[in-house]
C-alpha positions in Angstrom: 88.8 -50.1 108.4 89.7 -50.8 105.0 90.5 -48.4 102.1 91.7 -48.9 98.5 93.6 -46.5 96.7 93.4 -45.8 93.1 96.6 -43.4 92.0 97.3 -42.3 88.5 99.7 -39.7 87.1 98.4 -37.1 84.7 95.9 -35.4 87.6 99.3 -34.8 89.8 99.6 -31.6 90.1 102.3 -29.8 88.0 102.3 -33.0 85.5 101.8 -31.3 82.6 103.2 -33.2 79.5 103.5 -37.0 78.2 107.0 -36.7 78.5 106.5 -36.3 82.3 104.3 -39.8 82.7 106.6 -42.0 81.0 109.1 -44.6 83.1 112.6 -44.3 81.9 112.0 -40.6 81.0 114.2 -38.2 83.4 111.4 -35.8 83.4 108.9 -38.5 85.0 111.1 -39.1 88.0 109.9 -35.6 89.7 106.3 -36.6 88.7 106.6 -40.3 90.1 108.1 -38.5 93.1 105.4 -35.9 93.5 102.9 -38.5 92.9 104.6 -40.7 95.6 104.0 -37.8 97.6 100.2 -37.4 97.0 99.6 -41.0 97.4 101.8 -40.6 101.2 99.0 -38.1 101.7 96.6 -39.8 101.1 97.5 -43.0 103.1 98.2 -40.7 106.2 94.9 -39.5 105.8 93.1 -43.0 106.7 95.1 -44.0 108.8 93.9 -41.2 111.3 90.8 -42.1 109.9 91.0 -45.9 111.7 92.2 -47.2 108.3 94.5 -50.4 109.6 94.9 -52.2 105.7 95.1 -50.1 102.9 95.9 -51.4 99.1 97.2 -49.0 96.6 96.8 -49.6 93.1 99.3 -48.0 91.0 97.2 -47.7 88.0 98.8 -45.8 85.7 100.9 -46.8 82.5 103.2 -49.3 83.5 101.9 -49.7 87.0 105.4 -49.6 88.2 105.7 -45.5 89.5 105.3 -45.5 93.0 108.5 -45.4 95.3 106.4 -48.2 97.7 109.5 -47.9 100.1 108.4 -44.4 101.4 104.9 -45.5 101.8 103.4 -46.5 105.4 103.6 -50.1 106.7 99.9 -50.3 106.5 99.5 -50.0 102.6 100.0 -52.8 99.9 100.9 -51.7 97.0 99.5 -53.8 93.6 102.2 -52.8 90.9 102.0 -54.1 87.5 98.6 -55.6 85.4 96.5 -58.3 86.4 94.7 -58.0 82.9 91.5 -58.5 84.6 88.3 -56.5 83.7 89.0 -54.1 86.8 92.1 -53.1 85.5 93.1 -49.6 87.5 91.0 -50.9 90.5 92.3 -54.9 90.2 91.9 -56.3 93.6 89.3 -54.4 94.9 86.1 -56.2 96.4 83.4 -55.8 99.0 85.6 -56.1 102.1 86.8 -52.7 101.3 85.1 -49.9 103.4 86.1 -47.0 101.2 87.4 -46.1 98.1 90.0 -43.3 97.1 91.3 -42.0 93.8 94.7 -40.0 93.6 95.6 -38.4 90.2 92.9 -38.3 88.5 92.0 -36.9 85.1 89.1 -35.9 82.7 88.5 -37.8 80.2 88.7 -37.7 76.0 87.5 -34.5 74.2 87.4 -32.2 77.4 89.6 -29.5 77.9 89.8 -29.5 81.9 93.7 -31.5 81.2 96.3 -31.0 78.3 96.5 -35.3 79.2 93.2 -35.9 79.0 91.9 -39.3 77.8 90.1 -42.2 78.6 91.5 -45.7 79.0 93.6 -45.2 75.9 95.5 -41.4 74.5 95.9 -42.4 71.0 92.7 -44.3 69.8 89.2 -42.4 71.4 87.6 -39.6 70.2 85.4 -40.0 73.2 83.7 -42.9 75.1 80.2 -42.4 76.6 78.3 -44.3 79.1 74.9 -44.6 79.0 74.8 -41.2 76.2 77.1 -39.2 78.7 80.6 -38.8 78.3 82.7 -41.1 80.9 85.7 -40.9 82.4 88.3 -43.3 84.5 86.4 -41.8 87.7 83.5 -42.8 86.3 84.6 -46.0 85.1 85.9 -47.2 87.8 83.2 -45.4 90.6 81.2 -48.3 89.6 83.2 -51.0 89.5 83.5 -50.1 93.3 79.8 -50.0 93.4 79.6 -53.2 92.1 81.3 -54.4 95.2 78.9 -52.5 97.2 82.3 -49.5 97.8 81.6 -46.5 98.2 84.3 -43.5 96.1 84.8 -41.3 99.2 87.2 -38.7 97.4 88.7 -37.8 94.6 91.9 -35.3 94.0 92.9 -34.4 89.8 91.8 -31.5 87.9 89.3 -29.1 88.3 87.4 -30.0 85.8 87.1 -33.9 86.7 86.4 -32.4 90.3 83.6 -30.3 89.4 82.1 -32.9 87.4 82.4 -36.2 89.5 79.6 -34.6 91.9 77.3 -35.9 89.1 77.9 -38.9 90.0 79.1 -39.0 93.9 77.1 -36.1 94.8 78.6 -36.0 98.2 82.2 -37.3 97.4 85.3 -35.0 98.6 87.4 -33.5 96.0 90.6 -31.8 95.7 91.2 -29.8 92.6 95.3 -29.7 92.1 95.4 -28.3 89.2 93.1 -26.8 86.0 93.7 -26.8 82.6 93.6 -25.0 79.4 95.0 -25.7 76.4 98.3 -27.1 76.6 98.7 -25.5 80.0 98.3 -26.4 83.4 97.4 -24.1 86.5 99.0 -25.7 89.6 98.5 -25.3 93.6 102.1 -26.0 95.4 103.4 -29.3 95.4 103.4 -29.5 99.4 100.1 -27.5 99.4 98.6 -30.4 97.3 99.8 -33.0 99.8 98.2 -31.4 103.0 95.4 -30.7 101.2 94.8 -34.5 100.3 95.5 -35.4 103.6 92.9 -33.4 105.1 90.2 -34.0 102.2 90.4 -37.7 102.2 89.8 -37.3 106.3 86.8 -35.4 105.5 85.6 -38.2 102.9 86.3 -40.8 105.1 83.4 -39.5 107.3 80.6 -39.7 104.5 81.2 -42.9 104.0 77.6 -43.7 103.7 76.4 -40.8 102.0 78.8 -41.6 98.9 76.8 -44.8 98.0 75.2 -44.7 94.6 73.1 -47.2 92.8 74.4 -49.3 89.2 72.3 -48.1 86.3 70.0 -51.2 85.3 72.2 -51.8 82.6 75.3 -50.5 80.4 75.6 -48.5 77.4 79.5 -48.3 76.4 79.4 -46.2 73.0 83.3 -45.3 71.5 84.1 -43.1 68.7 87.8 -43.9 67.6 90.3 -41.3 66.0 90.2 -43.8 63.1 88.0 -46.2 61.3 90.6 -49.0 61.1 89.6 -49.1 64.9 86.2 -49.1 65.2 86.3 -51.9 62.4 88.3 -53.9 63.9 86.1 -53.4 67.7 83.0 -54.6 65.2 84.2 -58.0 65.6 83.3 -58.1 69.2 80.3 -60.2 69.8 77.5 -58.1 71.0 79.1 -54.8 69.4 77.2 -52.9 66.9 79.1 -50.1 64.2 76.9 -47.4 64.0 79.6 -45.6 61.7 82.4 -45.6 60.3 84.3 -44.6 63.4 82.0 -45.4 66.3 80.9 -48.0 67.8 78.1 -49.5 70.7 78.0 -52.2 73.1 74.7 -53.0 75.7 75.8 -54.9 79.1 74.1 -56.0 82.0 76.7 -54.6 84.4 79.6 -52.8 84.8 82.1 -56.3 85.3 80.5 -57.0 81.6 81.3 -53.9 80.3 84.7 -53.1 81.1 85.5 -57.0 79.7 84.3 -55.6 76.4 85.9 -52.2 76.8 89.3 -54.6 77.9 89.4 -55.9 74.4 87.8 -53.0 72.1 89.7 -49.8 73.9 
């Protein structure tokens, strides 16, 4: 069996401020640590699964968090950007059997995270897919269902949790964490970990039942913070400026999509 992993930072449970997702900061160390951890978790989880290869993306910021030292032997870690279309999910294709994401978040406008955002903190007031509002998670669910992967479990907030059965209606989930306002509400560091450990054991077994069909086509709508932005995403071929500060874009699938989204977001 093959998994990927998809691990970012601000659904980690007790990360709570920028300050704590930034490399070179002394207060990310204990998050990169913690987040190290949940990833471990994860990974052990597979492998009693049958899992034999497992690639771990460390998607967020730099791509350069995870202590890869204190993972298993059997995952292969992707640090770093490619810059391809894919971005927190470069490398992943239809030879994977199963996907998992670690530390994730919701996204822009929604108060389930003092970090949420999508793609980008500073420049989205939202982004919606196909009229509803869209996340990483939901980004990046169908990129892996554009190579036929199935997203087998999810741990982050509790709001990203609750709403990613929308989409994977049988997907595993571990809430870590809630949030309101600028706080967050957080389960034990170790808790977290077996938790993960167990849940991605549990997803691993609907493999099938967490396969979901593409939409016929894409709908990627942005509203920016500031006009300056949307302006300048007008210039994208195919984009259309339906005001001042927002913006449209009609694909034919997701890999089209997220190449716009690369160079507008």
């Amino acid at each position: 069996m093959k998994i990927y992993i998809s691990v970012d930072i601000e659904g980690i449970t007790g990360v709570t401020h920028w300050n704590e997702t930034i490399l070179g900061n002394s207060e990310h160390r204990w998050a990169a640590d913690q987040m190290t951890k949940e990833t471990i978790a994860a990974c052990e989880g597979a492998i009693q699964m049958g899992a034999k290869e497992i690639a771990v993306k460390d998607a967020h910021d730099s791509g350069r968090n995870i202590d890869i030292a204190k993972l298993p032997r059997q995952a292969n870690v992707i640090r770093g950007w490619t810059g391809s279309p894919e971005s927190m999910m470069a490398g992943v294709d239809s030879r994977y059997d199963a996907c998992i994401f670690i530390g994730y978040h919701s996204p822009s406008s929604c108060n389930g995270n003092p970090l949420s955002h999508t793609m980008d903190a500073q420049k989205p007031v939202y982004v919606k897919i196909n009229g509803e509002i869209a996340s990483e998670f939901t980004m990046n669910t169908y990129i892996a269902a554009y190579y036929g992967v199935p997203v087998v479990f999810l741990s982050g907030d509790e709001m990203l949790c609750r709403n990613s059965k929308d989409l994977v209606s049988n997907i595993e989930t571990v809430a870590v964490k809630k949030g309101e306002g600028n706080a967050t509400f957080n389960i034990h560091p170790e808790y977290a970990c077996e938790c993960i450990k167990e849940g991605v054991k549990e997803g691993i077994k609907k493999i099938q039942q967490c396969k979901i069909q593409s939409p016929k086509e894409f709908e990627l709508e942005i509203r920016f913070q500031k006009h300056q932005d949307a302006n300048k995403a007008s210039y994208y071929p195919g984009v259309i400026r339906i005001d001042d500060c927002t913006v449209k874009y009609k694909a034919k699938d997701i890999q089209e999509m997220m190449t716009a989204r690369m160079f507008i977001l």
